[in-house]
C-alpha positions as a Markdown table, in Angstrom:
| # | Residue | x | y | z |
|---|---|---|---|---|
| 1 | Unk | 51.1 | 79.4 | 111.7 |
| 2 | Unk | 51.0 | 82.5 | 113.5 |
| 3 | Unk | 54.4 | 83.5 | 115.4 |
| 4 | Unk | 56.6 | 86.4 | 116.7 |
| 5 | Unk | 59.7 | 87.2 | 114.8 |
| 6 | Unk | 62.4 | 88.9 | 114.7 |
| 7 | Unk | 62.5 | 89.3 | 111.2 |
| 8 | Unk | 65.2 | 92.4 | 110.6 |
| 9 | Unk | 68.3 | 93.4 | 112.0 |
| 10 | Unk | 66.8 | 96.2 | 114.1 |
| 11 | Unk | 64.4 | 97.1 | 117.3 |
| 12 | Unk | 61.4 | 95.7 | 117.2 |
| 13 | Unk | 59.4 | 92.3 | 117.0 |
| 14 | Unk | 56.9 | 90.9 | 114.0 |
| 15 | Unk | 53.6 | 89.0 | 114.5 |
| 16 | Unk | 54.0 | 87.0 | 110.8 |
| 17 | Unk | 52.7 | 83.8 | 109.0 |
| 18 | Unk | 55.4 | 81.4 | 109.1 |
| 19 | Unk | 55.7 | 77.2 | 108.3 |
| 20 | Unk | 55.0 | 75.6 | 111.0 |
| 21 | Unk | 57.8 | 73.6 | 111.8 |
| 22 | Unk | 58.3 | 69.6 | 111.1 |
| 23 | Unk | 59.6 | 66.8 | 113.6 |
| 24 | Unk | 61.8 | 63.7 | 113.1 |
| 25 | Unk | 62.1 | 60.6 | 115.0 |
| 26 | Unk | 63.3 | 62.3 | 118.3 |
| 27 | Unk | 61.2 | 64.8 | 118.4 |
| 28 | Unk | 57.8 | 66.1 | 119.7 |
| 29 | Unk | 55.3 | 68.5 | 118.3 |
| 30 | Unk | 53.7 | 70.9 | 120.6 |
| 31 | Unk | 50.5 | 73.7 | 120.2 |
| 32 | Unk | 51.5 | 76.6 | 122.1 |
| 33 | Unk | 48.9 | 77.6 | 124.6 |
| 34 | Unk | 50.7 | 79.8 | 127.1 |
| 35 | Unk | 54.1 | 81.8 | 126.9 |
| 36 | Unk | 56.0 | 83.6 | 129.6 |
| 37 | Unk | 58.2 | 87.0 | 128.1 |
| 38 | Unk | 61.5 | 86.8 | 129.6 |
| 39 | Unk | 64.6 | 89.7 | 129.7 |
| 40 | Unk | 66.2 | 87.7 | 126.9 |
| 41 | Unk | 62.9 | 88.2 | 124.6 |
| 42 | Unk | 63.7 | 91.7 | 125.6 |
| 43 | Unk | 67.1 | 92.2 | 124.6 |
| 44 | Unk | 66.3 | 90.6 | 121.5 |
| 45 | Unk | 62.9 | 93.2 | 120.7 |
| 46 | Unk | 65.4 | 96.2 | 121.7 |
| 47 | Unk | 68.2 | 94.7 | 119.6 |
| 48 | Unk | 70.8 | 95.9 | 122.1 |
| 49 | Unk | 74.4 | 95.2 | 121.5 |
| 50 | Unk | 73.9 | 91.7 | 123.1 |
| 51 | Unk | 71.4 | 91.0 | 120.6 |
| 52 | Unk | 73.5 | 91.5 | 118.0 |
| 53 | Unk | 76.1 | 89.3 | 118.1 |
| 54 | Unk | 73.7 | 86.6 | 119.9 |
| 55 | Unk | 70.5 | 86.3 | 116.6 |
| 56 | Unk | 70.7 | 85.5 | 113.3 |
| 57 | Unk | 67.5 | 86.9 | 111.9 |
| 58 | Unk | 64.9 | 86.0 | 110.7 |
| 59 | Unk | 64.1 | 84.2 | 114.0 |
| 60 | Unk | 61.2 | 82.9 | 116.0 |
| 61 | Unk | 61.8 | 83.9 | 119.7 |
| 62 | Unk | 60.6 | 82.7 | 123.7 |
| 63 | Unk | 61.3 | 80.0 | 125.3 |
| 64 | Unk | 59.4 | 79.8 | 128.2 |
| 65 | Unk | 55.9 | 78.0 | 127.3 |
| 66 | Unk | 53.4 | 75.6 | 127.9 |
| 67 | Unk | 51.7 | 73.3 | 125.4 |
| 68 | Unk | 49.4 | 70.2 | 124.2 |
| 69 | Unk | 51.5 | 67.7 | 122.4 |
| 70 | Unk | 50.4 | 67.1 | 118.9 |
| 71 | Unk | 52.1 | 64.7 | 117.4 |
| 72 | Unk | 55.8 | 62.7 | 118.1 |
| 73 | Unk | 58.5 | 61.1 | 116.8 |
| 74 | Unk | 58.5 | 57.6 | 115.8 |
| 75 | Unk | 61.3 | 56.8 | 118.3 |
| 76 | Unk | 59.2 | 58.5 | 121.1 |
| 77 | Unk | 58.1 | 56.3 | 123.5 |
| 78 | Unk | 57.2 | 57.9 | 126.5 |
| 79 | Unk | 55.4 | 60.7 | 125.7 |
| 80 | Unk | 52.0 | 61.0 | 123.8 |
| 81 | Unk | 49.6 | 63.1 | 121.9 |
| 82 | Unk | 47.5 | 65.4 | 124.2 |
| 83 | Unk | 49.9 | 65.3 | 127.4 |
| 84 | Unk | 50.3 | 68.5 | 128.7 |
| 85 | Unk | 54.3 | 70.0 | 128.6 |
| 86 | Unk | 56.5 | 72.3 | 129.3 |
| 87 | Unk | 60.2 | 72.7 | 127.6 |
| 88 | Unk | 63.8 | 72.8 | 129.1 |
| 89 | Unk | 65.2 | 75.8 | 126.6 |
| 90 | Unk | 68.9 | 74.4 | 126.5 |
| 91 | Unk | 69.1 | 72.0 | 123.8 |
| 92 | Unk | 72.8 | 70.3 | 124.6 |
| 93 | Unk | 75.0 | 68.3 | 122.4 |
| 94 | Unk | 75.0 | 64.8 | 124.7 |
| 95 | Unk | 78.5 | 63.5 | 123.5 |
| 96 | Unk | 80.7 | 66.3 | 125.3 |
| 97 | Unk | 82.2 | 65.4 | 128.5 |
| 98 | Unk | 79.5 | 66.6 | 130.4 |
| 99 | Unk | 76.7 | 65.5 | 128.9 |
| 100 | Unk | 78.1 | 62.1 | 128.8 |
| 101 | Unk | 78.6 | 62.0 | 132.6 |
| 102 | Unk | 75.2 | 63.3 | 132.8 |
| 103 | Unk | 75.7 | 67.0 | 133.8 |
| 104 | Unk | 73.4 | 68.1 | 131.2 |
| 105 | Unk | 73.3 | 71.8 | 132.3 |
| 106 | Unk | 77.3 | 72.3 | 132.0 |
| 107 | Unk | 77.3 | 71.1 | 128.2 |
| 108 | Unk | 79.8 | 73.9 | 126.3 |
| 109 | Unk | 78.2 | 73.5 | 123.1 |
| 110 | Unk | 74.2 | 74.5 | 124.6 |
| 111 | Unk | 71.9 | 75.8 | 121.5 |
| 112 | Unk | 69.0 | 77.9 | 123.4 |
| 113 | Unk | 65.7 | 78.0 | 122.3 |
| 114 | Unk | 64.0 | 81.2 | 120.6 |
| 115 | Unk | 68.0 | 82.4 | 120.1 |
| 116 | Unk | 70.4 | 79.9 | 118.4 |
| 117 | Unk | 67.4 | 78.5 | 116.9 |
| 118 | Unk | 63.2 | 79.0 | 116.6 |
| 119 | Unk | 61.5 | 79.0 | 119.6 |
| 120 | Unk | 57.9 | 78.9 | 121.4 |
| 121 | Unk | 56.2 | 82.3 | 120.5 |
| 122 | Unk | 54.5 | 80.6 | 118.1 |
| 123 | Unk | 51.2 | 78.5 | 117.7 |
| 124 | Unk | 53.6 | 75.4 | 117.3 |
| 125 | Unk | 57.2 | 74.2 | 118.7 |
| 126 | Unk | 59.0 | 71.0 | 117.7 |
| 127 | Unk | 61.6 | 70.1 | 120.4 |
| 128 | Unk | 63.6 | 67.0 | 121.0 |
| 129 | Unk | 62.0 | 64.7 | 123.2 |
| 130 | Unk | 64.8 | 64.5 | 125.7 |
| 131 | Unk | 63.7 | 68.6 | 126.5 |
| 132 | Unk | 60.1 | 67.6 | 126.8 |
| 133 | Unk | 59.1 | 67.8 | 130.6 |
| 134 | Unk | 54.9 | 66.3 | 131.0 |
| 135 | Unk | 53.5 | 67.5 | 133.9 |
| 136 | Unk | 51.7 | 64.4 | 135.4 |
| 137 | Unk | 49.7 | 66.1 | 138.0 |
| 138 | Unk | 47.6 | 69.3 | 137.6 |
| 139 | Unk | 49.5 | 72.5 | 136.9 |
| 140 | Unk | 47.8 | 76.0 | 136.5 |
| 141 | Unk | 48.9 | 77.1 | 132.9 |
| 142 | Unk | 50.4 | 80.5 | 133.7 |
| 143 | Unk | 52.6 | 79.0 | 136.0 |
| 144 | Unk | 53.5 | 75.7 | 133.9 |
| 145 | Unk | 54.1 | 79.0 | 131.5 |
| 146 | Unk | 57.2 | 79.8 | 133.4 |
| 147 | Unk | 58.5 | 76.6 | 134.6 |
| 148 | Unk | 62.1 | 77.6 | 132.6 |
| 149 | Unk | 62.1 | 81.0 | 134.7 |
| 150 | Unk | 60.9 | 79.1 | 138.1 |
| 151 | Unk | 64.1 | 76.8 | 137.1 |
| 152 | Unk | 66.4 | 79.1 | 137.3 |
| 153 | Unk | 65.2 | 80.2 | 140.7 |
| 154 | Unk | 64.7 | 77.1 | 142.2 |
| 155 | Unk | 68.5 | 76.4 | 140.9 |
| 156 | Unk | 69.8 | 79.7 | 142.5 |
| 157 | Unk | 68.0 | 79.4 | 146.2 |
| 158 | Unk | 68.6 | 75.7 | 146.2 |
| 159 | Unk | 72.7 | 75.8 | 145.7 |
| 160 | Unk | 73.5 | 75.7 | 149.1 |
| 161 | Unk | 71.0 | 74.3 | 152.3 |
| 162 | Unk | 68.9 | 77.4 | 153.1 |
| 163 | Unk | 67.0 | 75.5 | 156.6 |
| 164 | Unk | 67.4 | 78.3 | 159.2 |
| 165 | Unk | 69.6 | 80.3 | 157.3 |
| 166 | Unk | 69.3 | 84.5 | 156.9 |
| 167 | Unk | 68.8 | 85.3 | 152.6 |
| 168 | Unk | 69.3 | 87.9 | 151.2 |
| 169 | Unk | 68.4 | 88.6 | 147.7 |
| 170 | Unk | 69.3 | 91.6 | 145.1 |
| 171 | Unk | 67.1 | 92.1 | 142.7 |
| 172 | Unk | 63.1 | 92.0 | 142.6 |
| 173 | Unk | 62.2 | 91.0 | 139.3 |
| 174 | Unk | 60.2 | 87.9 | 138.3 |
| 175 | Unk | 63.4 | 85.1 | 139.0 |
| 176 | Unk | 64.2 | 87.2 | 142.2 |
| 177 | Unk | 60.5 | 87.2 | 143.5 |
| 178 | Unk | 60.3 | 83.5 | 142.5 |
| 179 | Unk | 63.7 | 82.3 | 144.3 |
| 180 | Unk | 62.3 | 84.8 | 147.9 |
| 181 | Unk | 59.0 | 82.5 | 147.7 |
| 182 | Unk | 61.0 | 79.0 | 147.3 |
| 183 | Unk | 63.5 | 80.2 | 150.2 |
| 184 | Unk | 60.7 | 81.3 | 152.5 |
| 185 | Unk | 59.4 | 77.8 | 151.7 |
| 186 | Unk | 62.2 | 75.9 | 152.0 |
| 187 | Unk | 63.0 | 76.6 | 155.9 |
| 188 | Unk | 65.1 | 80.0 | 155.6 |
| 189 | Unk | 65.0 | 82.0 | 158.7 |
| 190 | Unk | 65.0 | 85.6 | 157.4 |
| 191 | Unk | 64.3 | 86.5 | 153.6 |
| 192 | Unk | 65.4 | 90.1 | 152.7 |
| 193 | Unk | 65.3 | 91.1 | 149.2 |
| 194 | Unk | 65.9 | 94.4 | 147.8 |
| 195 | Unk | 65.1 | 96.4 | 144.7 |
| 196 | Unk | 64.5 | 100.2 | 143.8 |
| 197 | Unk | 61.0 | 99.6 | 142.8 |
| 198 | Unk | 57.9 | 99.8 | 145.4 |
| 199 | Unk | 55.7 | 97.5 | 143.0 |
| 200 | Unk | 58.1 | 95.1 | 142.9 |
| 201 | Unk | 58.9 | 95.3 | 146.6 |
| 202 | Unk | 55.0 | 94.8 | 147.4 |
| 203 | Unk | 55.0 | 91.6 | 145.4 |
| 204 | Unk | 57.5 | 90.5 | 147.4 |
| 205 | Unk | 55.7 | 91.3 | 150.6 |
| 206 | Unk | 52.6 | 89.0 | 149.1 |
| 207 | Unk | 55.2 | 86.5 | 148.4 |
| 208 | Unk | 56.4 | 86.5 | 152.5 |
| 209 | Unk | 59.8 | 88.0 | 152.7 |
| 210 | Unk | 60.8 | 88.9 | 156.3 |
| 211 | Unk | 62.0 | 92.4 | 154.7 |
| 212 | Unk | 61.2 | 94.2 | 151.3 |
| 213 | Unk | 64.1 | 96.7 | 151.1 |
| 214 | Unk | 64.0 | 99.5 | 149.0 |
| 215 | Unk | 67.7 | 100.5 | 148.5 |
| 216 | Unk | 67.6 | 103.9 | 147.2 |
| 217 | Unk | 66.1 | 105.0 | 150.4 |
| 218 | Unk | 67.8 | 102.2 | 152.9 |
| 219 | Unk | 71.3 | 100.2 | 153.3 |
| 220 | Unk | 71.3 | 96.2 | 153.4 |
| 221 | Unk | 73.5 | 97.2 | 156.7 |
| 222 | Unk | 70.2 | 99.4 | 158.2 |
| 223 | Unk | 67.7 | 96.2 | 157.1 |
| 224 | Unk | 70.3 | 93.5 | 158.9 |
| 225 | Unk | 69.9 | 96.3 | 162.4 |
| 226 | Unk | 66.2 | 96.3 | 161.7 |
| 227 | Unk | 66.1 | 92.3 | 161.8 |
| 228 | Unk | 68.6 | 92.0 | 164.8 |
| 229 | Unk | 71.4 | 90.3 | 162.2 |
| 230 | Unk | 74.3 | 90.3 | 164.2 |
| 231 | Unk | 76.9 | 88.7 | 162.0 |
| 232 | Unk | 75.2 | 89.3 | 158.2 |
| 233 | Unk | 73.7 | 87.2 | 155.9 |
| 234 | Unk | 74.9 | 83.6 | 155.6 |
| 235 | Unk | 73.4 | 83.2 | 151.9 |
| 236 | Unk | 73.2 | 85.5 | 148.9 |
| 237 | Unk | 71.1 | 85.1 | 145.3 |
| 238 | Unk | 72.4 | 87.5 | 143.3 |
| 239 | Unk | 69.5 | 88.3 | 140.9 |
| 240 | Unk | 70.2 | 91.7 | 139.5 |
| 241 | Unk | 73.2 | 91.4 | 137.5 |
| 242 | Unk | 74.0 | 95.0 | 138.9 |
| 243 | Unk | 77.7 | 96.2 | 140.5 |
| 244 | Unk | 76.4 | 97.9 | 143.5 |
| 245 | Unk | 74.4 | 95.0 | 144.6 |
| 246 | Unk | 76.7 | 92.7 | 144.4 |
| 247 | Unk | 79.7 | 94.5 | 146.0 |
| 248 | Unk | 76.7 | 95.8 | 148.6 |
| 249 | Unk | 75.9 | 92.2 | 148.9 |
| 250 | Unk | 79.3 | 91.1 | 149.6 |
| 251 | Unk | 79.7 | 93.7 | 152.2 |
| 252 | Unk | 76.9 | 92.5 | 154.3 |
| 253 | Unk | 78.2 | 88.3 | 153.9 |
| 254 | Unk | 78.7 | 86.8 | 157.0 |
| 255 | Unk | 82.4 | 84.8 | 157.0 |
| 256 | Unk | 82.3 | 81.8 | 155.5 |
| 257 | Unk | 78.9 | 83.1 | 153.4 |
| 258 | Unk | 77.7 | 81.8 | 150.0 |
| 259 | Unk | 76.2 | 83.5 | 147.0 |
| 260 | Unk | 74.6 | 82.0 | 144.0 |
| 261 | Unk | 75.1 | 84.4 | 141.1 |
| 262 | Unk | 72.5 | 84.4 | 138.5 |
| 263 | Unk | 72.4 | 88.5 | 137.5 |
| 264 | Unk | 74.2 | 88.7 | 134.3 |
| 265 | Unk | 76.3 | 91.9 | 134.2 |
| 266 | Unk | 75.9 | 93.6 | 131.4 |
| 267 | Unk | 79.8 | 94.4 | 131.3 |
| 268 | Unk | 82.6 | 93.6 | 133.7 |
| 269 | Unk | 82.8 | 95.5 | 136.7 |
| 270 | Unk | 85.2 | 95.5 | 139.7 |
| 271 | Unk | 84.5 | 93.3 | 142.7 |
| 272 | Unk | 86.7 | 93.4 | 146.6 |
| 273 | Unk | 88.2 | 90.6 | 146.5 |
| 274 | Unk | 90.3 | 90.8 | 149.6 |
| 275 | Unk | 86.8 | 90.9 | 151.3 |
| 276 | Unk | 85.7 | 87.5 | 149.9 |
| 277 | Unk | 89.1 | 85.9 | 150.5 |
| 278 | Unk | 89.4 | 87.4 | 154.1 |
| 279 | Unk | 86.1 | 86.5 | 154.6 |
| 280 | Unk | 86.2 | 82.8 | 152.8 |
| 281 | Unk | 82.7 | 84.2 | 150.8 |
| 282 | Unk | 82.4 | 81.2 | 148.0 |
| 283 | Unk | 80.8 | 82.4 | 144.9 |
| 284 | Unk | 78.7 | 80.3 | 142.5 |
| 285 | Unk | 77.7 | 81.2 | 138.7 |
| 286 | Unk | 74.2 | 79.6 | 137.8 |
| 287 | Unk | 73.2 | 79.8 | 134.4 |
| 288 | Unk | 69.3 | 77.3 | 133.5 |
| 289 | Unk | 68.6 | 74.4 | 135.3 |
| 290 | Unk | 69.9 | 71.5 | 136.4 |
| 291 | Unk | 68.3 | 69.0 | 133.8 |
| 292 | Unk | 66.2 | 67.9 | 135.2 |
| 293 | Unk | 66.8 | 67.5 | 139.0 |
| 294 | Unk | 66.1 | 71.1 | 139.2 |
| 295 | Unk | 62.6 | 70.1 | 137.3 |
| 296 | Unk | 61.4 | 67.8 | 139.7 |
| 297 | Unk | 62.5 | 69.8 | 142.7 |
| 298 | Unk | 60.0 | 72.6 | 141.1 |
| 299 | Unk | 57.2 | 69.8 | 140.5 |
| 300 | Unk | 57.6 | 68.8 | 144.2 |
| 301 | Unk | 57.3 | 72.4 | 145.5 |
| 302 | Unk | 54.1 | 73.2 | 144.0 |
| 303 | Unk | 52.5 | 69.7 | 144.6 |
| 304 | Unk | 53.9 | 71.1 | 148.7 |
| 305 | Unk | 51.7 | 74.4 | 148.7 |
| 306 | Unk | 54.6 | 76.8 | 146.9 |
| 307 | Unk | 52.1 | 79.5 | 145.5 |
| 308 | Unk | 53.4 | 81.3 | 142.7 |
| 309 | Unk | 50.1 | 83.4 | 141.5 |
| 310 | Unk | 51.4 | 86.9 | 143.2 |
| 311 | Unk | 54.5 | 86.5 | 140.9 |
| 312 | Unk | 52.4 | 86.7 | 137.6 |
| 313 | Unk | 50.8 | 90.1 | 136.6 |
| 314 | Unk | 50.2 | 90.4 | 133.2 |
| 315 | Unk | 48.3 | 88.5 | 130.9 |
| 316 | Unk | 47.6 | 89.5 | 127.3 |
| 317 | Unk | 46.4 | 87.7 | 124.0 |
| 318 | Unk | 49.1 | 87.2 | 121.6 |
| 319 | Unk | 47.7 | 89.3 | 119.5 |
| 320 | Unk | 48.7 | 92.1 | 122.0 |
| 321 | Unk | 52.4 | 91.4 | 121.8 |
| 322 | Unk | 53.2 | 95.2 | 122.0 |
| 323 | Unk | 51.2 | 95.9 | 125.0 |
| 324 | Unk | 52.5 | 92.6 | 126.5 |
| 325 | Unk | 56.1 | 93.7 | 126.3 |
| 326 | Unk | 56.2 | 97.2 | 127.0 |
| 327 | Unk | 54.5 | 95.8 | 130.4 |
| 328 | Unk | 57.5 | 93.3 | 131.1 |
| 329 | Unk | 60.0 | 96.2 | 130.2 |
| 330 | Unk | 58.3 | 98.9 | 132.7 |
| 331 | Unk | 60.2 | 96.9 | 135.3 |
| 332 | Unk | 57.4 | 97.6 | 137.6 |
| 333 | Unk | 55.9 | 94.1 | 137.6 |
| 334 | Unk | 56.4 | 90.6 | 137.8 |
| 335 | Unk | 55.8 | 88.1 | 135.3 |
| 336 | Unk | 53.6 | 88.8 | 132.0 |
| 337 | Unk | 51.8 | 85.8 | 130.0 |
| 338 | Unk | 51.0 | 85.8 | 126.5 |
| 339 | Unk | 47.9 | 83.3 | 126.0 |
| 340 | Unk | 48.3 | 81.9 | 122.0 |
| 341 | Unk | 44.6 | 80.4 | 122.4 |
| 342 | Unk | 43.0 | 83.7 | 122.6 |
């Protein structure tokens, strides 16, 4: 079959023939039809320091996808051939402590897909059938595309009860324009989100934030005068993984404010915390999806009208890999799809 690998310890990704891969009695065969390019599938194509110590090559990378299921397992019992899935890309150990108690998405020992071991950028996947999520009502295919990515925002902006409450969120890309659509949809008051890119920024206009922020012209403090916030911002989603927006972020918290981290840093950085004890600011690391609560929550908002179209904005053949990820690197748009039945 035809995949993309990371075939050599350097920059750069590989369309190649490889085997397709074989299932056994727990597992579920899947043909690729639609895959969303994520800024892991980039650190891995730039082979950045991360990268590194993270891939044993050769690899088959992505993770976010959605497929026709081929063939199963024969201890598979509730799935069958032609239902239409997705894939949870944490592939846990189930005999930790935290598996066992059913807190799937804390396991320590978590194998991710298309990085500790082959993954969807390929015609065909095999995947345990307890990571096998079938959407049972209609789904457009980009979006059932990006159902790991739409996780990890629904995740982030449901951590804490958002009904009436003022958002702000750092960071405009793809999980950052996802989480403003589900907060605006899920009863918050006020939705500010902030970025340094005017494309991104209009996305998030089409998405309904109250304010698109642009923060190399504008302070978080001038957008909370511009809304009439008088006290700051009683919830944060950090989605940028960047210093200044989260010490910028903590600066504009109301007391007794909450943030949902999900920006990973890409080294440690100093933080005030006298500010977040004087202000009693609690702070919560997110990292995937609640399996699956978090999956269902996402099925329920798009049965409930959540439109996620303006997020998605490119969409190339597989064939046009290069093209397809120099787009998702320009950080200029939103989600980009590669389509494996072209």
């Amino acid at each position: 079959m035809k995949a993309l690998v990371k075939e050599k310890a350097e920059p750069g990704l590989w369309l190649a023939d490889v085997p397709e891969p074989t299932i056994g009695p727990g597992d579920v065969l899947i043909k690729v039809l639609r895959t969303g390019i994520c800024g892991t599938d980039l650190h891995i194509r730039a082979w950045d320091g991360w990268a590194q110590q993270a891939i044993r090559t050769p690899l088959v990378v992505g993770h976010e996808f959605v497929g026709e299921v081929v063939d199963t397992g024969r201890d598979v019992t509730d799935i069958k051939t032609g239902d239409r899935v997705s894939g949870e890309g944490h592939l846990v150990c189930g005999k930790c402590r935290n598996c066992l108690a059913g807190r799937r998405h804390l396991c320590r020992a978590t194998v991710g897909l298309g990085v500790g071991r082959d993954g969807a950028f390929a015609e065909y996947v095999a995947l345990p059938a307890t990571n096998v999520w079938v959407h049972r009502v209609p789904v457009d295919l980009d979006v059932a595309a990006i159902f790991d990515p739409f996780g990890n925002a629904v995740h982030t902006a449901l951590s804490f009860p958002l009904v009436g409450e003022d958002v702000l969120i750092t960071g405009a890309g793809p999980i950052g324009l996802m989480a403003a659509a589900v907060a605006r949809h899920a009863g918050a008051r006020n939705v500010v989100i902030t970025d340094v890119s005017e494309e991104r920024l209009d996305l998030a206009r089409k998405v309904g934030v109250s304010l698109a922020l642009n923060v190399s012209d504008a302070t978080i403090a001038e957008g909370q005068r511009e809304l009439g916030l008088r006290e700051g911002f009683d919830i944060g989603l950090e989605m940028s993984g960047r210093p200044e927006a989260m010490r910028d972020m903590i600066a504009n918290m109301t007391h007794g404010g909450r943030i949902a981290m999900l920006g990973l840093p890409a080294e440690e950085f100093p933080v005030d915390w006298a500010r977040i004890v004087t202000s009693m600011i609690t702070v919560k690391g997110i990292y995937g999806r609640e399996m699956f609560e978090t999956w269902y929550a996402m099925s329920v908002l798009l049965e409930g009208g959540l439109d996620l179209a303006p997020v998605i904005t490119g969409r190339y053949s597989h064939r046009d890999f290069e093209a397809a990820f120099a787009d998702a690197a320009s950080g200029r748009g939103g989600k980009v799809i590669l389509d494996w039945t072209a």
